[in-house]
Residue, then its C-alpha position, 0 to 999 in steps of 0.5 A: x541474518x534476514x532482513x526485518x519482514x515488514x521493512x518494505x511498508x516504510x519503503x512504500x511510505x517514502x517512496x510515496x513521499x518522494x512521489x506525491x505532495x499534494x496530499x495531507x498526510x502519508x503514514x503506515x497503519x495496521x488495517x483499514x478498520x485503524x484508518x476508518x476508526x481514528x481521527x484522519x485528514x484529507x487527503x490522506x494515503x495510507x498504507x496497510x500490510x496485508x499478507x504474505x502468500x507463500x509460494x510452493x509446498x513450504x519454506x525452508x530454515x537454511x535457504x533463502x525463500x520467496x514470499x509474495x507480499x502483499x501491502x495496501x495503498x488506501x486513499x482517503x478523502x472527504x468530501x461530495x461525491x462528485x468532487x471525491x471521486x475525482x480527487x481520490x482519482x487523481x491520487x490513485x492514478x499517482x500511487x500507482x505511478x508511483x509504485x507499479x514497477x519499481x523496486x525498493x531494494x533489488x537484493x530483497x525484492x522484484x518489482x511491485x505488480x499489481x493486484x485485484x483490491x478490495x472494494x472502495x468503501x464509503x462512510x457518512x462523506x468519507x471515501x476509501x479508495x484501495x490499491x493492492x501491490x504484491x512484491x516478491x519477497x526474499x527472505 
């Protein structure tokens, strides 16, 4: 039986967790639309499953198969500018730390690299702050 898809978000959650305490909170949402929209706290690191990119011409029923799975780290933060930018700074420095090279489960997955986020976006005070890891996947 493969192993459930999504499982690695909540790999990231607590290992995140283990990693960084000086934030608020650190939870697992559907979108940044989720993040923006609802109620938050700040600091705050949230993390958003992207997508998958499937190597290669196609997959196969039988065999195991390589996916390369992309999730969000988002830092969120309130605040002036000049004090937000250092603080969601310090975070994002951490999240990386954090996450760039580990594994969460060998059998499963490589190490997670680094790719090119999305652009920060700000709202009234509010700062998002995004990372993007890509994990290859074995299903």
């Amino acid at each position: 039986m493969r192993p459930d898809h999504l499982a690695l978000g909540q790999l990231i959650v607590a290992q995140l967790k283990t990693q960084i305490s000086d934030v608020r909170q650190i939870v697992q949402r559907g979108e940044l639309s989720d993040v923006t929209s609802g109620e938050q706290v700040s600091p705050s690191l949230y993390v958003i499953y992207v997508r998958d990119v499937i190597p290669g011409d196609g997959q196969s029923m039988e065999a195991q198969n390589h996916i390369l799975q992309q999730w969000m780290v988002v830092v969120a933060y309130q605040g002036g500018a000049d004090q937000m930018l250092a603080k969601a700074g310090e975070l994002l420095a951490k999240a990386r730390a954090a996450l760039l090279g580990w594994t969460p489960d060998a059998a499963l997955y490589e190490p997670l690299q680094a790719s090119t986020p999305p652009a920060a976006a700000y709202m009234s005070d509010w700062g998002y702050f995004p990372l993007l890891f890509t994990a290859d996947f074995y299903a």
